[in-house]
SERO-4910 file (N, C-alpha, C, O; in steps of 0.05 Angstrom, whole numbers):
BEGIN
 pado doro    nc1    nc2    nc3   cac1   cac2   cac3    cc1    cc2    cc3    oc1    oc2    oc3
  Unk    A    640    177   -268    635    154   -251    619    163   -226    603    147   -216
  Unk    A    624    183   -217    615    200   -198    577    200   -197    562    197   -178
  Unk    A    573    206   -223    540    198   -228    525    187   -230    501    191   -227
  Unk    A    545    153   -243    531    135   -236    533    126   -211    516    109   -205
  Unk    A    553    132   -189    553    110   -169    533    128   -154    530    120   -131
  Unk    A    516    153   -160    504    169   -145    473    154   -151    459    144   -134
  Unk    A    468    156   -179    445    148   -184    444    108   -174    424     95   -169
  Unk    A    466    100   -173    453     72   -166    457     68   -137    450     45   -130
  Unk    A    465     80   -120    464     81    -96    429     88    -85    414     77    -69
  Unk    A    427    113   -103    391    117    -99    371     99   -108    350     95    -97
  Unk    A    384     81   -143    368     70   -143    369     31   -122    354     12   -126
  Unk    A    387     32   -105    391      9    -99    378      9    -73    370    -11    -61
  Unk    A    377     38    -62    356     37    -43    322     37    -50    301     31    -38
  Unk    A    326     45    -66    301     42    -78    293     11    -83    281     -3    -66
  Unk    A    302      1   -110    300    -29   -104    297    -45    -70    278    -59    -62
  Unk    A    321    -39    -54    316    -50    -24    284    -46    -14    267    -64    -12
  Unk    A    282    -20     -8    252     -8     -2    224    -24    -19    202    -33    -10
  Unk    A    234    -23    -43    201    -32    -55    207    -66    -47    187    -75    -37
  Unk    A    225    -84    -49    237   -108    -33    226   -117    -10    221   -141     -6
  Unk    A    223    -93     11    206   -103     35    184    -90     34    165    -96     49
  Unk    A    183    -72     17    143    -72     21    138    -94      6    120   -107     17
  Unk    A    147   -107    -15    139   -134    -21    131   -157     -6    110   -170     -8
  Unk    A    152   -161      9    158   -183     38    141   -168     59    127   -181     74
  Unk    A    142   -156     59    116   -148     82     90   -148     75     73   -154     92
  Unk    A     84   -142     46     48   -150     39     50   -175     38     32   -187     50
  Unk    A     67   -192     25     67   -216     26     61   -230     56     41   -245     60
  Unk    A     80   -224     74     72   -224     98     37   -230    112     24   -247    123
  Unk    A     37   -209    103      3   -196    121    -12   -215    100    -28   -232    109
  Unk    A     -9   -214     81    -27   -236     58    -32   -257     75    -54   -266     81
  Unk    A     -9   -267     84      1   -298     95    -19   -307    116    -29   -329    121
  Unk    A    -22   -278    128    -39   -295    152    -73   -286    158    -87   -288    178
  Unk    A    -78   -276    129   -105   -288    121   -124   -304    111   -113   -315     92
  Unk    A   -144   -310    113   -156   -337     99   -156   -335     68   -157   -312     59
  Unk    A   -154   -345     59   -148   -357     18   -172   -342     22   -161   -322     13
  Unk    A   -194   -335     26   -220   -323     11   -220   -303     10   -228   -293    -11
  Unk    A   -211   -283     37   -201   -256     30   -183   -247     26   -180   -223     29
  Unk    A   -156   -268     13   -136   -254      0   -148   -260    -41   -139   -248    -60
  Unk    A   -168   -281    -41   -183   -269    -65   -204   -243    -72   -212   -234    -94
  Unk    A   -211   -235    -43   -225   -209    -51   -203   -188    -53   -208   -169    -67
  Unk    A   -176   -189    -38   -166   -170    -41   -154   -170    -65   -146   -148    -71
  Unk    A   -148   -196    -90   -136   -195   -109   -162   -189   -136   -157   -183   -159
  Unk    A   -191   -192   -122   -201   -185   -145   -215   -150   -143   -227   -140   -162
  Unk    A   -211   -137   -117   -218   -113   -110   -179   -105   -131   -179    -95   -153
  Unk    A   -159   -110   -119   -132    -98   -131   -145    -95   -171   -147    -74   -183
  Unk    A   -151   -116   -180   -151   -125   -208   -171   -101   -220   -164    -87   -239
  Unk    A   -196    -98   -206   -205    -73   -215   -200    -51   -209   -211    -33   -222
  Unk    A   -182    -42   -188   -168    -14   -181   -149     -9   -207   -148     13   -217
  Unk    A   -131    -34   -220   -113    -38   -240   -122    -31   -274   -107    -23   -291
  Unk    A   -144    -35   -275   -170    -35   -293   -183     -5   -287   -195      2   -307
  Unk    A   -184     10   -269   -196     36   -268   -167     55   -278   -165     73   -294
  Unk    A   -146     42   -260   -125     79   -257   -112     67   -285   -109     87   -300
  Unk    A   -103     47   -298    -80     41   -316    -97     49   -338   -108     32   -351
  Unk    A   -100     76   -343   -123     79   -372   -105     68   -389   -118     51   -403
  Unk    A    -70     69   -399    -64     65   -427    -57     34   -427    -44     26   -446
  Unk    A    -64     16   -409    -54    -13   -405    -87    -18   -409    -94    -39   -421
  Unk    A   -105     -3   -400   -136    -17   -411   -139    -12   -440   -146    -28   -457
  Unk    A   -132     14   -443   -137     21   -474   -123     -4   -496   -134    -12   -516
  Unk    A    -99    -11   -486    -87    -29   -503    -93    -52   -500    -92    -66   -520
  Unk    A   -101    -62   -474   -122    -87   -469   -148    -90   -479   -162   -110   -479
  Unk    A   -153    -59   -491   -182    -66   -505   -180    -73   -533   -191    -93   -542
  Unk    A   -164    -59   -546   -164    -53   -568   -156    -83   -579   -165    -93   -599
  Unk    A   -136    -95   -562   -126   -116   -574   -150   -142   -568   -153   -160   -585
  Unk    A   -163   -141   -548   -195   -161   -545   -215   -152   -571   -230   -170   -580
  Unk    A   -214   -119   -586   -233   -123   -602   -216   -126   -630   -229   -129   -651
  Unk    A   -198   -126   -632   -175   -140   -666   -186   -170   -659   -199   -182   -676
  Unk    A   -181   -184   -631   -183   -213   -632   -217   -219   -635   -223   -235   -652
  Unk    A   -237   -209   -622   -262   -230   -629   -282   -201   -648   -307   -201   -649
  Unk    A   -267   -181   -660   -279   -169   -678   -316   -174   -682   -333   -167   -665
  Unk    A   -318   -181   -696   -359   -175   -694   -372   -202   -668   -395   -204   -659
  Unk    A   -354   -215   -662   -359   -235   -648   -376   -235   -617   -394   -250   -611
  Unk    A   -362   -211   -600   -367   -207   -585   -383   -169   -576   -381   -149   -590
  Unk    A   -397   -173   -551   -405   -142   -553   -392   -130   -550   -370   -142   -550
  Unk    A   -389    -97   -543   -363    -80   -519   -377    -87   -503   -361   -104   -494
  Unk    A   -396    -89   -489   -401    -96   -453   -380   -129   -445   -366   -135   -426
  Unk    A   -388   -142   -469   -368   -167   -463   -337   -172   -464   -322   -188   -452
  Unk    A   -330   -148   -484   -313   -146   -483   -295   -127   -460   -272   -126   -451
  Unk    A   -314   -115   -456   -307   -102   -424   -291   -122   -398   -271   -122   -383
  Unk    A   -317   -138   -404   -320   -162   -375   -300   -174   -384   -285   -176   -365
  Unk    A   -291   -183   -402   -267   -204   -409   -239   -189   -403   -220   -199   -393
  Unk    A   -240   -159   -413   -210   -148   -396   -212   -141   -368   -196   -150   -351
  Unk    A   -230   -126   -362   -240   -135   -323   -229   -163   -316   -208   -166   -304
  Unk    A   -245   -182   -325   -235   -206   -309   -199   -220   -315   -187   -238   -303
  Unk    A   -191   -204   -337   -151   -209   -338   -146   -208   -330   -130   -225   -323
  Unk    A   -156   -169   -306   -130   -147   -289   -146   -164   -265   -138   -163   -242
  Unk    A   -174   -182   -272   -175   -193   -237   -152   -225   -227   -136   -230   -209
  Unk    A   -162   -239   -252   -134   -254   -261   -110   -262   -259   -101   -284   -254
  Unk    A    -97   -237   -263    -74   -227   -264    -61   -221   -234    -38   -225   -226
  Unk    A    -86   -207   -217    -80   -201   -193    -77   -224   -172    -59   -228   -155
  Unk    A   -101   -239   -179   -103   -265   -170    -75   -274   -173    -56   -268   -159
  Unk    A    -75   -285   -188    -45   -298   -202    -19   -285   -172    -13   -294   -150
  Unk    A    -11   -258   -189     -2   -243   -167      4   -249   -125     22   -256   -110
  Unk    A    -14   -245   -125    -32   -245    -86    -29   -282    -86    -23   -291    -64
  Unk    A    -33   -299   -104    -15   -325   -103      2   -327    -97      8   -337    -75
  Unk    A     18   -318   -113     56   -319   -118     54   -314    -86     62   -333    -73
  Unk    A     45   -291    -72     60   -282    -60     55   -295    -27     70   -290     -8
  Unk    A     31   -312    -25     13   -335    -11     28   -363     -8     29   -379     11
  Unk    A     38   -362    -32     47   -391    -39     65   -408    -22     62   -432    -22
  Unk    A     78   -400    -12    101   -411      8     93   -412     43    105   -417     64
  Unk    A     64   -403     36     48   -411     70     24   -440     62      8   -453     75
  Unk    A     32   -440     35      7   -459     33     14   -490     40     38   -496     40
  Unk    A      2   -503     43     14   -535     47     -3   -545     19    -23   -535      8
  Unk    A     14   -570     13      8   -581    -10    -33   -590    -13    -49   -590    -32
  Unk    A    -34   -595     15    -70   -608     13    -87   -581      4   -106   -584    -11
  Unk    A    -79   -552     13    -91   -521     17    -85   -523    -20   -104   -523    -36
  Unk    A    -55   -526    -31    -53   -516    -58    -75   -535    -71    -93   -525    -84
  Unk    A    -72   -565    -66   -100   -578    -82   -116   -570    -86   -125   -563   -108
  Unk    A   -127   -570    -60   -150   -561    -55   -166   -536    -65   -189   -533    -59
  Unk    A   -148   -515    -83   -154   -489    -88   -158   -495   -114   -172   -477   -125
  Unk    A   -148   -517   -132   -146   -522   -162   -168   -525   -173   -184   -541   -163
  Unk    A   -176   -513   -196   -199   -505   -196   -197   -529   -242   -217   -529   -257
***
């Protein structure tokens, strides 16, 4: 018992810690304009897309099983590029969302 209450003590600070760096980027997100918290979510999306080689590898592989002779690799490039930008987007939302007023969320709907 001794080892687990050791390891979840570490990992509960852990959890706490990554908790407010959350609430704190969220934060700083908050009180920038919607246009550069989309550069910062589509600059994040390709940082995500450069270092995650085995999450691109499997993002590729599975874009060329789905449009097989259909599409080029340069296109199929740009189509997993624009997921992890996507995705980030998506992301840097979530975390925006609760400063937005309902006219700002309309207004962003694309």
């Amino acid at each position: 018992m001794g080892k687990r209450g050791f390891r979840s003590g570490t990992q509960r600070f852990r959890h706490l810690l990554e908790y407010w760096l959350l609430v704190s980027f969220g934060f700083i997100l908050r009180l920038l304009p919607y246009q550069v918290n989309l550069r910062i979510a589509h600059f994040l999306g390709d940082i995500g897309f450069s270092l995650l080689c085995i999450r691109r590898k499997v993002t590729l592989d599975n874009l060329r099983m789905v449009f097989r002779n259909q599409k080029s690799e340069k296109e199929i490039n740009k189509i997993a590029q624009q997921s992890y930008r996507n995705t980030a987007r998506g992301f840097i939302e979530h975390l925006i969302l609760p400063a937005l007023s309902k006219e700002k969320i309309l207004a962003n709907l694309e």
